[in-house]
N, C-alpha and C positions, 0 to 999 in steps of 0.2 A: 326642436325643429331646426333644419338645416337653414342658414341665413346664407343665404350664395354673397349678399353684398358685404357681410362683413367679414367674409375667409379673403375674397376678391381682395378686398381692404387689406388684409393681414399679409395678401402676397406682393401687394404693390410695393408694403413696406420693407417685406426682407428683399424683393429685389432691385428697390433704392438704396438698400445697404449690405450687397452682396458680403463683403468682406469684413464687415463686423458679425455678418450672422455666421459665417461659415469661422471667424475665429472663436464665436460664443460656441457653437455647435461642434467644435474640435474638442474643447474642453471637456465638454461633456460627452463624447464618443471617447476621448482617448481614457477618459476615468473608469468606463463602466469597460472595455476592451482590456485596463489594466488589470482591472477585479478580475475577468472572465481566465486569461492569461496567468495569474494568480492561483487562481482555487484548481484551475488543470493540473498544473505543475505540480501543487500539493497534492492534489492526488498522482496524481503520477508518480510521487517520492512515496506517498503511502501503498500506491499496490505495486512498485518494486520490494517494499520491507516487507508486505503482506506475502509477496509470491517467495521470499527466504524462508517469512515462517510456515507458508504450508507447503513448501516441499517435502516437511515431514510433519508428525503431530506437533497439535499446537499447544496440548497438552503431557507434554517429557521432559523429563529429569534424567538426564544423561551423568553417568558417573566416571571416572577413569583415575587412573592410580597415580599417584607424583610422590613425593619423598618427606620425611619427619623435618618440621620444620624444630621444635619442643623436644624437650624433654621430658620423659613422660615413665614414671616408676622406674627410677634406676638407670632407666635406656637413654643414651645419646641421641642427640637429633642427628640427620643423616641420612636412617634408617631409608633403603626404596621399598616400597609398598609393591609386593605385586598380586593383584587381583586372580582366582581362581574360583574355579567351577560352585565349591564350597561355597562362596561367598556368594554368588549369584543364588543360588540354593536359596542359601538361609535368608538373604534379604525378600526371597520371593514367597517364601512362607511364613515367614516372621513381620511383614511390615501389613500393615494395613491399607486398604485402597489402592494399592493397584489394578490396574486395571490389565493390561497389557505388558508383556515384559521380556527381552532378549538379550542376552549377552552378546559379544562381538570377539572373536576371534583376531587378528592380523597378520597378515603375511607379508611382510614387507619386501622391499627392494620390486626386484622385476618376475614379474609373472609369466613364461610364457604358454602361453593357449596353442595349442594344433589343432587341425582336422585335414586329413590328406596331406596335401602337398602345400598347405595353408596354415601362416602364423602369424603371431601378433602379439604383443605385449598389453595385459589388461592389467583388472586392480582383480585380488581375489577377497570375499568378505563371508566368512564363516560364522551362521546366526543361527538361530530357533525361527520357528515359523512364523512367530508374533511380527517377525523384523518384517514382514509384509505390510504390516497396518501401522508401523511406529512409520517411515519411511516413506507412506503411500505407494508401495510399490504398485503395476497395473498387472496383471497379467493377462499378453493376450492371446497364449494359448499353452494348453497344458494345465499346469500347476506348479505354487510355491512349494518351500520344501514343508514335510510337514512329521507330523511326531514319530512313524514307522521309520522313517530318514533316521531321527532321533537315534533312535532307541536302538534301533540294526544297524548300526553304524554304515547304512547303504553309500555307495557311490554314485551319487543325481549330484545335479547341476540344474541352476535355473540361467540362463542367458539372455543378455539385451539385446533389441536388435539390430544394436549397432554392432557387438558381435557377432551376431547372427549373418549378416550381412561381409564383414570381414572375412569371415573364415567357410561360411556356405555357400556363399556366391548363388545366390538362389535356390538351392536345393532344400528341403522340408530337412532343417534340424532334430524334430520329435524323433525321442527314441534311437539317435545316435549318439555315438561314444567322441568324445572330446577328449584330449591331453594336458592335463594340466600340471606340467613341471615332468610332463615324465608318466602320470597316475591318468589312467584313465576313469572319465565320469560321464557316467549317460545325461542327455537331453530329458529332464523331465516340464519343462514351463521355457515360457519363453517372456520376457515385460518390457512393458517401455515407461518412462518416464515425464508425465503430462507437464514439466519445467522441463526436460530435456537438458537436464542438468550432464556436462560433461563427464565428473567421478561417476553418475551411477551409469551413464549408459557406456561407460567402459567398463562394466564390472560383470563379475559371477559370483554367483552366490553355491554357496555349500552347505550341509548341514555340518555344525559346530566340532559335534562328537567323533566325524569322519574325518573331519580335518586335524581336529588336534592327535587322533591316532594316525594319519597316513605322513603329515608332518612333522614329525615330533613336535607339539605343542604340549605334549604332557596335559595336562589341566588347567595351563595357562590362559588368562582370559584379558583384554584391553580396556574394553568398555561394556558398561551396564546400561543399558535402555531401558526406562519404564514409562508408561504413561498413568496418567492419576484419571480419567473419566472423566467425570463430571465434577469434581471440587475445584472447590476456588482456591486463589491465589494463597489467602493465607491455610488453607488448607493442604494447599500443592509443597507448601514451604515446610510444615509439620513432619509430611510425609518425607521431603527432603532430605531432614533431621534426623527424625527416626532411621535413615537409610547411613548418615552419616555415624548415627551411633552404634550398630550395628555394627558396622564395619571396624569401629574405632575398637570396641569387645572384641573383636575376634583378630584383629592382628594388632593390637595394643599399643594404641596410639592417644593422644590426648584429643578426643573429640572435637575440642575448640583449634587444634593445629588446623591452619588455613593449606596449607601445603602438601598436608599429607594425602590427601583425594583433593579430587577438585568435583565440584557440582556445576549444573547448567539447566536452572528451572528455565524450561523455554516459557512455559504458558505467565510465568513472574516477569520474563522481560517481553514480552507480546503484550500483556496488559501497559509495563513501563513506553511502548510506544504506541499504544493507543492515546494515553494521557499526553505524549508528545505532539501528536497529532493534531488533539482537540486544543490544545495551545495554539501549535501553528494556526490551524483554520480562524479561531477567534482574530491571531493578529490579522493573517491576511485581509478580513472581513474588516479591520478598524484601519489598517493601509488601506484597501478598496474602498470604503465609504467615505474615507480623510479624501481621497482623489476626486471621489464621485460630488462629493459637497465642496470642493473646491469650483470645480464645474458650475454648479446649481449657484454659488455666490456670483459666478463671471455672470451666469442669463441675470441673474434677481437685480446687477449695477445695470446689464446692457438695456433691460427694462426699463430701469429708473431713467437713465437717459431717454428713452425712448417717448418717455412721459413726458420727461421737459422740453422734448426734441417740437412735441406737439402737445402741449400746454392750449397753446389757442386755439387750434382744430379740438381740442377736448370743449371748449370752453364755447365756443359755437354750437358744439353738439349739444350740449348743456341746455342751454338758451333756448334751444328750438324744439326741448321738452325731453331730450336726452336720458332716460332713468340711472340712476346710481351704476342700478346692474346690467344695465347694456354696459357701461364703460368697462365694469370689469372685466365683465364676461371676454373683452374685447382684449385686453390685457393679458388675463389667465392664459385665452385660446394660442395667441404667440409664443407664450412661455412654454406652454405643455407640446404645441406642436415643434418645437426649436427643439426641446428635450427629449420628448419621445421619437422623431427621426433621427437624431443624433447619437438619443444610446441604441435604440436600436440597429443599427450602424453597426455600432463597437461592440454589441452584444453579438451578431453574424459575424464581424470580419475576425471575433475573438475565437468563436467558435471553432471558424474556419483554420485560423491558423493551429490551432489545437488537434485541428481532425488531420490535416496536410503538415506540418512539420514537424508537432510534436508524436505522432504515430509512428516516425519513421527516427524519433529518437527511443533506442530500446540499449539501456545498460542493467548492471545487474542490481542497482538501486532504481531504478526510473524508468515506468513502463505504463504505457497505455493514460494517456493525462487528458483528462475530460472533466465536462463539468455537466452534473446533473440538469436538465432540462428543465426541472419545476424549479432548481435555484435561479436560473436563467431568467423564467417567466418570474419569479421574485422579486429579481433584480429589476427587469423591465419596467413591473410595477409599481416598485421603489421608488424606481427615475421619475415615471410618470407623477407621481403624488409631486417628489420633490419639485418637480417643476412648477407643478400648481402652485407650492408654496413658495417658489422663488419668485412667479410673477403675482403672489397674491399683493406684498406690501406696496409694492409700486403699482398696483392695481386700486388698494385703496388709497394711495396719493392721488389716483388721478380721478376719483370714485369725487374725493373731495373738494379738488379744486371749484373755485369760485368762478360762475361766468365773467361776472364784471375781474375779477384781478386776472383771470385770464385772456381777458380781451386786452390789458393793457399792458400785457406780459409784451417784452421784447427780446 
């Protein structure tokens, strides 16, 4: 039941000591405001690294060729590795669990693109149609390249549309012919990129087989894409292995050379900073509660004085038939209402700054820094317990107090 005379009571007192309640109540707003500020950030740091790894699968083992570092049957180290059609072949029929898989062509230096009297310098990237789903590419209209591209060594093109916009100037790209270096290639797809990553949406895509015949690329290949499905990590690493040895049989290499290919299980380091993550949040959560519980020690002393402050108003109240649990209760109710406005306070104004400042910071590690709503109400509820337990002790000092020694209290 609502007692109007003893909240009355409870305001008379924080506004006979305006400036101890409001420094007790700082403490505890600025702790839970830290937390809030705290777990945003973290996340914020976790869905910038999250938005790197799913700009493509989160599941790929990317391969690409580097130089003998060993010596390996007879053969000097040295040796440059270069990757061909073969080799894409045989790891894609020979390894297990793959799932998805595309080689990578490169055309380096400068690219240039026409259409009329319209040019532009892009990136060119000559793949299999798998490179759709390794990449996430979107298409939003048309089509990727696909195995007739393959195998007929056709002339398509797929384009972004931020080239789309460079070079059509608004006009419907579908089914027209593009310049690339010289070589003409139809319009067949057109994609955009949901990161809006600047390499892809400067880019055209080719089928592999046409490129390396229109370019003299001969059967030269850069990099091997694959993705592993659904296995886990030590599974993803197996498969890794097996890709690595493989490789090392067919251009003769010592398997264990760290130099001679190089590998990039993404879904092995994706797992390595999930484990980072659940670190960080734990510390954050023992920095936030170190600050919160500093707070809760400042209300639990400012209580204690509070009891001795009125020792003989307790000690009257006693006397005139007072129960134990009226005193507490009287006690508790200050300490819980100090804490629970105060964090909730620092829980809004944390929010807030979260929603307005940190929104508007967006780098390519740190984006979108928020904090779960039921952790919020968590935290809220935290405060509120802790409170109660901050003014329980000095609640039972004053629960105890003696009328007579508190009548002669000075």
């Amino acid at each position: 039941m609502f007692d109007t005379d003893k909240w009355q009571e409870i305001f008379s007192t924080i506004r006979k000591n305006k400036l101890r309640t409001f420094l007790t109540g700082f403490s505890v707003a600025w702790g839970i405001f830290m937390l809030m500020i705290l777990l945003g950030s973290g996340n914020g740091l976790q869905n910038g690294v999250n938005r790197q790894f799913e700009s493509s699968a989160t599941n790929t083992i990317w391969v690409w060729s580097g130089q003998t570092s060993l010596p390996y049957k007879g053969m000097k180290p040295g040796r440059n590795i270069q990757l061909v059609n073969e080799d894409y072949d045989a790891v894609k029929k020979s390894v297990k669990g793959i799932d998805k898989s595309s080689s990578r062509y490169n055309m380096w230096g400068s690219n240039t693109l026409s259409y009329k009297k319209q040019f532009g310098s892009f990136n060119v990237r000559n793949v299999y149609p798998d490179y759709a789903h390794i990449e996430k590419i979107t298409i939003t209209k048309g089509r990727f390249i696909n195995d007739p591209d393959i195998g007929q060594f056709r002339k398509v093109t797929v384009i972004s549309t931020q080239v789309e916009e460079a070079l059509f100037k608004g006009e419907d790209p579908m089914g027209k012919y593009i310049s690339v270096n010289g070589v003409p290639f139809k319009v067949v797809g057109l994609f955009t990129d949901e990161d809006n990553r600047d390499d892809n949406m400067q880019t055209v895509y080719l089928p592999i087989s046409t490129a390396q015949r229109v370019f003299s690329g001969d059967n030269r290949i850069n990099t091997i894409a694959l993705t592993v499905g659904d296995a886990s990590v030590d599974e993803s690493k197996q498969i890794e292995q097996e890709v690595r040895s493989k490789l090392a049989a067919l251009h003769k290499f010592d398997p264990a050379d760290p130099r001679a290919i190089f590998t990039w299980n993404s879904l092995e380091e994706f797992q390595k900073f999930i484990r980072l993550f659940s670190s960080i949040r734990m510390f954050i959560w023992v920095i936030g509660f170190g600050t919160i519980i500093a707070g809760i020690v400042g209300v639990s002393n400012i209580m204690m004085i509070v009891v001795k402050d009125r020792t003989k108003e307790i000690g009257i109240r006693k006397a005139m038939g007072a129960t134990p649990w009226s005193i507490v209760s009287l006690v508790l109710q200050e300490a819980v209402l100090i804490t629970s406005f105060a964090g909730y306070f620092g829980l809004v104004l944390g929010v807030v700054v979260l929603e307005t400042v940190g929104s508007k910071i967006e780098s390519e590690f740190f984006t979108q820094p928020s904090v779960d709503l039921r952790i919020a109400i968590y935290a809220l509820i935290l405060l509120v317990l802790s409170g109660a337990l901050a003014g329980f002790i000095p609640a039972r000092k004053a629960a105890a107090i003696k009328p007579i020694e508190a009548l002669r209290d000075e």
